[in-house]
N, C-alpha and C positions, 0 to 999 in steps of 0.2 A: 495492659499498661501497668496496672499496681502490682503485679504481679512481678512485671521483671524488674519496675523499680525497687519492689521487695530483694530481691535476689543479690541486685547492684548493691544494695547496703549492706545485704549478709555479707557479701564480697569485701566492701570495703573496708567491714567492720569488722573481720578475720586479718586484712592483710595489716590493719591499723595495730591489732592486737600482737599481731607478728610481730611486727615490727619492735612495738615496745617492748616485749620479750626480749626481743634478739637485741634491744639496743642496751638493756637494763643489764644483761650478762657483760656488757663489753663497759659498762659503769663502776664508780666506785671511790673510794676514797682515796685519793691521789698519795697518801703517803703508802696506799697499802698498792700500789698500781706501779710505781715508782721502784718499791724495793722489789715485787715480780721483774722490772727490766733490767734492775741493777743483780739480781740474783740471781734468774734463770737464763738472761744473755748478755750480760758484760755491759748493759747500755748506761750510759752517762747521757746529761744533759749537752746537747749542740748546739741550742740556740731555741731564742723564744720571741713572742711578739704578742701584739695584742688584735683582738679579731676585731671586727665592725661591731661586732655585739657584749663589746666589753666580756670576752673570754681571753682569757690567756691558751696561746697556745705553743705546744712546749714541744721539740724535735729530740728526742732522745735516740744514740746510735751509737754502734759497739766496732772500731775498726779492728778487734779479734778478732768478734765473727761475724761481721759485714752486718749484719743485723741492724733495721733501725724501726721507728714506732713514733707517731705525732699522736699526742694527748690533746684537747681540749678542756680547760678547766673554767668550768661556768661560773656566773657570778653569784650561784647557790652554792660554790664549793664543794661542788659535784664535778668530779673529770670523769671524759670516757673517753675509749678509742677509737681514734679515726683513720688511720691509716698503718699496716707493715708490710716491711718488705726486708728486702735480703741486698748485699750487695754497693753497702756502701761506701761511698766518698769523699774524704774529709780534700777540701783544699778547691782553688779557684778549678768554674768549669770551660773548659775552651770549648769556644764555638767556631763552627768550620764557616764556610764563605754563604753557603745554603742558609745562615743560621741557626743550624744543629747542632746537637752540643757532640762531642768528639766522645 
């Protein structure tokens, strides 16, 4: 039993490490996070809001090159990134009768 309990924590305490790794790369100072979107894909800001956890969070998107990106920016003044993708949409979405968006 100490034994796998052992193991279950090397596990957990690898993939914990991962994680922060992998989340620290995607971190950073939002003026220098900012001009990366505005420089390397045409993105401007699209809109923003505030999360449950007193972050701001910011949708930046490029109707050049369909490109878009959501920042979280914590109340340490810490942003990182949460979300991209390719393919976007400026303007109201229609929904069909199914409630799908068209």
């Amino acid at each position: 039993m100490k034994c796998f309990l052992f193991g279950l924590t090397t596990i957990l305490l690898a993939l914990g490490a991962t994680s922060a790794s992998a989340q620290n790369r995607n971190c950073g100072e939002r003026t220098e996070i900012i001009e990366r979107l505005q420089s390397g894909y045409g993105e401007t800001r699209a809109g923003a809001g505030l999360s449950t956890t007193n972050g701001i969070v910011e949708v930046f998107a490029s109707e050049d090159t369909g490109t878009w990106t959501i920042i979280l920016t914590l109340p340490t003044g810490k942003s990182c990134l949460v979300a991209a993708g390719n393919s976007w949409e400026t303007g109201p979405t229609q929904i069909t009768k199914s409630g799908l968006p068209v």
